[in-house]
Each structure stands twice: as structure tokens, then as C-alpha cells.
C-alpha positions in Angstrom: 0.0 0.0 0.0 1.1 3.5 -0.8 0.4 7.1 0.0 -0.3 9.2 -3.0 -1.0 12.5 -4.1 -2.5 12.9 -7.6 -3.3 16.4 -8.8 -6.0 17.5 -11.2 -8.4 14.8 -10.1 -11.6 16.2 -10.8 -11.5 14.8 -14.1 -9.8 12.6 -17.1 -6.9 11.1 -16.7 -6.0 12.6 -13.2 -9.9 11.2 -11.6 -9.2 7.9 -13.5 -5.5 7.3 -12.2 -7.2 8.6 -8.3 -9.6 5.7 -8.7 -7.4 3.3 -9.4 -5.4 3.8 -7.1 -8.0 3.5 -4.9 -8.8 0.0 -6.7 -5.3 -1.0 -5.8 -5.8 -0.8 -2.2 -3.6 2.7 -2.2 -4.2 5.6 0.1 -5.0 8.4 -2.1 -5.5 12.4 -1.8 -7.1 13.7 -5.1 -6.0 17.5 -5.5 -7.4 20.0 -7.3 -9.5 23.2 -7.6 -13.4 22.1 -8.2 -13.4 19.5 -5.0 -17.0 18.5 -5.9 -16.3 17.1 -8.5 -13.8 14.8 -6.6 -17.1 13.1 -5.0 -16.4 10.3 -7.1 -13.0 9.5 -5.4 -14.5 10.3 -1.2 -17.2 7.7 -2.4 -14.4 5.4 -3.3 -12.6 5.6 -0.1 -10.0 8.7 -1.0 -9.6 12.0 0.3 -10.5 15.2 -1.7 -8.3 18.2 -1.3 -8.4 22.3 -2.6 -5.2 22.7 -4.4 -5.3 25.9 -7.1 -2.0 25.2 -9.1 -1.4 28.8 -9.4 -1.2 28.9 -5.6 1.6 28.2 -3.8 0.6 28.2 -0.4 -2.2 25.5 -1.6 0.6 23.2 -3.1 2.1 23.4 0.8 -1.1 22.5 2.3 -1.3 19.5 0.3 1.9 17.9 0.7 1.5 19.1 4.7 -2.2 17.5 4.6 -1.1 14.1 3.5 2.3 13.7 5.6 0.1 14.8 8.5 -2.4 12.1 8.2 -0.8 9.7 7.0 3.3 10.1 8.1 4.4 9.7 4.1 3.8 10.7 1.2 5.1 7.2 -1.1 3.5 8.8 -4.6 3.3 11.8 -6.7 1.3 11.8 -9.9 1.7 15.4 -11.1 -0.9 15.4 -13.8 -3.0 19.0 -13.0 -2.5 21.5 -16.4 -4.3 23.6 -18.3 -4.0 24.0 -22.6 -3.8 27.0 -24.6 -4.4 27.5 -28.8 -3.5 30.0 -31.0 -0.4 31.5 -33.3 2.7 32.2 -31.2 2.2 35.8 -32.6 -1.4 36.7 -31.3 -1.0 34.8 -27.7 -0.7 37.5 -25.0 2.7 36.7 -23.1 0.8 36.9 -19.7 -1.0 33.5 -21.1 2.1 32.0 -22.4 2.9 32.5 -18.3 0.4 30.9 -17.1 0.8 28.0 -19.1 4.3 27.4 -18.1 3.0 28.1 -14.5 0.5 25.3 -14.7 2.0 22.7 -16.6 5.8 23.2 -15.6 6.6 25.2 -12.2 3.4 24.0 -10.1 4.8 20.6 -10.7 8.1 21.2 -9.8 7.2 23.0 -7.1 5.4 19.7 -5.8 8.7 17.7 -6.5 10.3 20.2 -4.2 8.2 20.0 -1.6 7.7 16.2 -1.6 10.9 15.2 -1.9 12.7 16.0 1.8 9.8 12.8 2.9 10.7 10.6 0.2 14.7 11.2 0.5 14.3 10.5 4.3 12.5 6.9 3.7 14.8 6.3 0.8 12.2 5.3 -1.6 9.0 7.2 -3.5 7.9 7.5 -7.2 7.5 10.7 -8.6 5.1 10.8 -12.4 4.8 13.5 -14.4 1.9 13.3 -16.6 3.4 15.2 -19.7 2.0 14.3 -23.2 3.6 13.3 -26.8 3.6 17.3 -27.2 6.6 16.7 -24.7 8.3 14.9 -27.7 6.3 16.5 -30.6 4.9 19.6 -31.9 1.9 20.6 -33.6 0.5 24.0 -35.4 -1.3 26.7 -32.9 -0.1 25.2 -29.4 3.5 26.4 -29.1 3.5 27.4 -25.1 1.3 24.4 -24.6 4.2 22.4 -26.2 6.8 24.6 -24.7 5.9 23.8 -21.3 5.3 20.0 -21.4 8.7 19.8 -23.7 10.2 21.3 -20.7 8.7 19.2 -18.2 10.1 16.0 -20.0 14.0 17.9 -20.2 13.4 18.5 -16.1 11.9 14.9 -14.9 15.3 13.7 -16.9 17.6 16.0 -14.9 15.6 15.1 -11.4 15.5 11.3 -12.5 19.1 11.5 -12.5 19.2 13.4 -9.1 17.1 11.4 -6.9 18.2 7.6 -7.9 21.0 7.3 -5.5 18.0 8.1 -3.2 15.9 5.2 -4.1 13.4 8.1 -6.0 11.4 6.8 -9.3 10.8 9.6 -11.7 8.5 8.2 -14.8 7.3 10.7 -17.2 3.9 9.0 -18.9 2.6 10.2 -22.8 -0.6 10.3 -23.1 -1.7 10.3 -26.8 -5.4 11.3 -27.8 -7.7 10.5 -25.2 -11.1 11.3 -24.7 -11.7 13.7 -22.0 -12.6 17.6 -21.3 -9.3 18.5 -21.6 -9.6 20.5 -25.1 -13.3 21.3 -24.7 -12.3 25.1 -25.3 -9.7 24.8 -28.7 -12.0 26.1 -31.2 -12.8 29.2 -28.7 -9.5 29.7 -28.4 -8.6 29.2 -31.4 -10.9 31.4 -32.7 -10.3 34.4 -30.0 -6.7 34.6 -30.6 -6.1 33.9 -34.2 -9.3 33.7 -35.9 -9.2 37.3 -38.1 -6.1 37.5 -38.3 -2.7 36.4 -41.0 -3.4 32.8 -39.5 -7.2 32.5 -39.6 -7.7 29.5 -42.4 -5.3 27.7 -40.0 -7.2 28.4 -37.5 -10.8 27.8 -38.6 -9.2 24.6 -39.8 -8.1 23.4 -36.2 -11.2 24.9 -34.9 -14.3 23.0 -37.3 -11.9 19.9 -35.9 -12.2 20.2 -32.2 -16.1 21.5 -32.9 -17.0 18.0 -34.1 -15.3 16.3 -31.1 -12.8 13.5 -30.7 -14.2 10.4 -33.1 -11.9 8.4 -32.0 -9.3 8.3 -28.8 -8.6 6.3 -26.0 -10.3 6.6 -22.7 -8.7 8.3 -19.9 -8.6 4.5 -17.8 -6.0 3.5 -20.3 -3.8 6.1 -18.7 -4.7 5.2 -15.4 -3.7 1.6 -15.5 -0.7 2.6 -16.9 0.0 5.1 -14.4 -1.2 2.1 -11.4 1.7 -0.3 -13.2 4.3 2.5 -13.0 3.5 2.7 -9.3 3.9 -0.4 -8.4 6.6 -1.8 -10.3 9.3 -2.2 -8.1 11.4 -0.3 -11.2 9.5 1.4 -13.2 10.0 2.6 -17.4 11.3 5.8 -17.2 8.6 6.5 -19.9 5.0 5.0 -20.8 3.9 6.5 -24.2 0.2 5.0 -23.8 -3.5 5.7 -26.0 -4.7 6.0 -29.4 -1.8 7.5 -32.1 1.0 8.0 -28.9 3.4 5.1 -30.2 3.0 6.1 -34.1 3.2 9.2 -33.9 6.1 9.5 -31.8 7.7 6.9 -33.8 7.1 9.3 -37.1 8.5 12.4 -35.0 11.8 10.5 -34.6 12.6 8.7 -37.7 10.6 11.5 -40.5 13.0 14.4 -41.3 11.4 17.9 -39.8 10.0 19.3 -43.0 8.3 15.8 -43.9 7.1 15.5 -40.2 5.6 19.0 -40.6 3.7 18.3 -43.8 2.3 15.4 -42.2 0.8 16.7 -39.7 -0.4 20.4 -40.8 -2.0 17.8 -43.2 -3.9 16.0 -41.0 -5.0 18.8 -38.8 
């Protein structure tokens, strides 16, 4: 049995992975900012906690919440972020920010603050739910894809940092997967680069995410990958799991640049 703390757990992948956990006989905190929605994971047995991201005296709280109660903290699944569409040139700066808040500097904030308990036991697993935009890049999400490259490059670094501690760090890829994630791209899309030099790109992107995902894995794919990672006594460093993750990382890394580009501006 191990303690864990998974963030953005009202929802997708981050409710999925907090229930099964749960399923797995683990103590588990869900964290994140619309705590009724976390119902789901009290019912099962877990605890439900107020954590805003943006707020670093809620990412204290939580770590001091759960080493509190329960004298560990064995499990981190940093998987909490927020997505952002348009052309580098029409995004306001103060948005690119928040994106690398979110998705990059909340986390490692986390890792920070967890990591004094799991050095101390000599043993913990760290996973840092990044995406194959941490490998790849696609038209009209460059701080999105900024942020989660970045997070890749720094669970690397810490990976190397915290082994001779016993410390697991696993970075997990989701590919497509159905969830809420996206539900405000074409908005976006639209508000930001939808008059403007970029605007048939746009549209384009945007009549896509209007019709919805056809086809995509469901966020439970994630979890059980995330559940393995947990408790494998040596974990991959990295799970590349869901519908289009393996192929299209596989085309990122063997197509030359221009070729990958074509491809996919193509296809979206």
C-alpha cells in the first residue's frame, strides 16, 4: 500500500488514475481546484483536497495534509495542467505564463516539496503526466508544447538526481484520449487567431475540435498505466500510452522535420 498524491483529479486522466489507485488498495489524496467534483473519489474511499495550481501556499497545504495524516507521502502523480491554442504571434505573453506556470513550475514545485519525505524513507515514485507534445509539436499550441517539452528535459535531470535516493521519476505520454481537456480549442482558437494572418489555420483546427474527438482512448488506459508505474518495483522511465502515442512518436523520430511538418499540418 502506498500514499499518494495525484493532482487534477476532478476529471480525465487525473480522476481515472485517483480511482485506481483506490482499486489498488492505495491511500489516495485527489487534488485539485473544483473539490466537488472529486465526490467520485470520497465515495471510493479517497480523500479530496483544494489545491489551485497557481497557488503556492495550496501546493504546501497539500503535501503538509497528506504527511500529516498519514506520516508519508510514497507517490506523486503530477498530472494537474491547463491547454492554450492559437499562433505564437497573437497569444498574450501573460497566457504564455500561465501555461508554463500550470504545466511546468506547479509541478516542480510539488517535487520540491515532496521530496525532503521521500529522501528521508529512501524510496518514492514521482510521475509527471506530460503528453507526446513533450516529444512533438503541432501548429497553434507552441506554449502548450513549450511547457510539457520542458517538463520531460526536467523529470530527466531530477530522474538522474534522486536515484541514488531510491526516488522513481517516470514521465507518462498520453496520446489522444477522450476527455474535457480540449473542450475550449476552437474558442481559443478562434479568439486569438481567428481574423487575423493565421485564420484558415485556424478555422481549420477549430471546425476539428467542434465536431469532437471520433476516435481516442479513454482516460482509464492512462490510469492503469499510471497504477503499473506505481507499483513496479522499477518502473519505465517512460510510458507512451492511448490512441496515435506510439505512431506518432515513432514518425516524429525517424521522418526528417520538413516531412514531419507536412504530415501533420495535413492532417489537422
Amino acid at each position: 500500500m502506498r500514499v499518494c498524491l495525484v493532482t487534477g483529479a476532478s476529471s480525465g486522466i487525473g480522476l481515472a488514475t485517483a480511482l485506481e489507485l483506490l482499486r489498488g488498495g492505495h491511500v489516495v489524496y485527489g487534488a485539485a481546484r473544483r473539490v466537488a467534483r472529486m465526490a467520485p473519489v470520497r465515495d471510493a474511499g479517497g480523500h479530496a483536497l483544494a489545491m489551485d495550481a497557481r497557488e503556492g501556499e495550496d501546493l504546501e497545504r497539500a503535501v503538509a495534509t497528506v504527511v500529516e495524516e498519514q506520516g508519508r507521502i510514497d507517490v506523486l502523480v503530477n498530472n494537474a495542467g491547463t491547454v492554450l491554442h492559437g499562433a505564437v504571434e497573437d497569444v498574450p505573453l501573460a497566457l504564455a505564463r500561465d501555461q508554463l506556470e500550470v504545466n511546468l513550475l506547479a509541478p516542480a514545485r510539488l517535487v520540491q516539496l515532496v521530496l525532503p519525505h521521500m529522501r528521508e524513507r529512501r524510496s518514492g515514485t514521482i510521475v509527471n503526466v506530460s503528453s507526446i507534445g513533450g516529444e512533438i509539436a503541432l501548429p497553434l499550441g507552441a506554449w502548450y508544447y513549450a511547457a510539457k517539452h520542458a517538463l520531460e528535459a526536467f523529470s530527466d535531470t531530477l530522474r538522474m538526481e534522486v536515484a541514488p535516493f531510491g526516488i522513481e521519476v517516470v514521465v507518462v505520454q498520453p496520446g489522444i484520449i477522450r476527455t474535457g481537456f480540449e473542450d475550449g480549442t476552437a474558442a481559443q482558437l478562434r479568439e486569438f487567431s481567428g481574423a487575423g494572418a493565421y485564420r484558415e489555420m485556424a478555422e481549420s483546427m477549430a471546425e476539428r475540435a467542434a465536431a469532437g474527438l471520433s476516435e481516442g482512448s479513454d482516460p482509464a488506459v492512462v490510469a492503469d498505466v499510471i497504477r503499473r508505474a506505481v507499483e513496479s518495483g522499477r518502473p519505465e522511465t517512460r510510458y507512451a500510452v492511448g490512441w496515435m502515442a506510439e505512431k506518432l512518436l515513432e514518425l516524429n523520430r525517424t521522418l526528417p522535420d520538413r516531412e514531419f511538418d507536412a504530415l501533420v499540418t495535413r492532417v489537422r
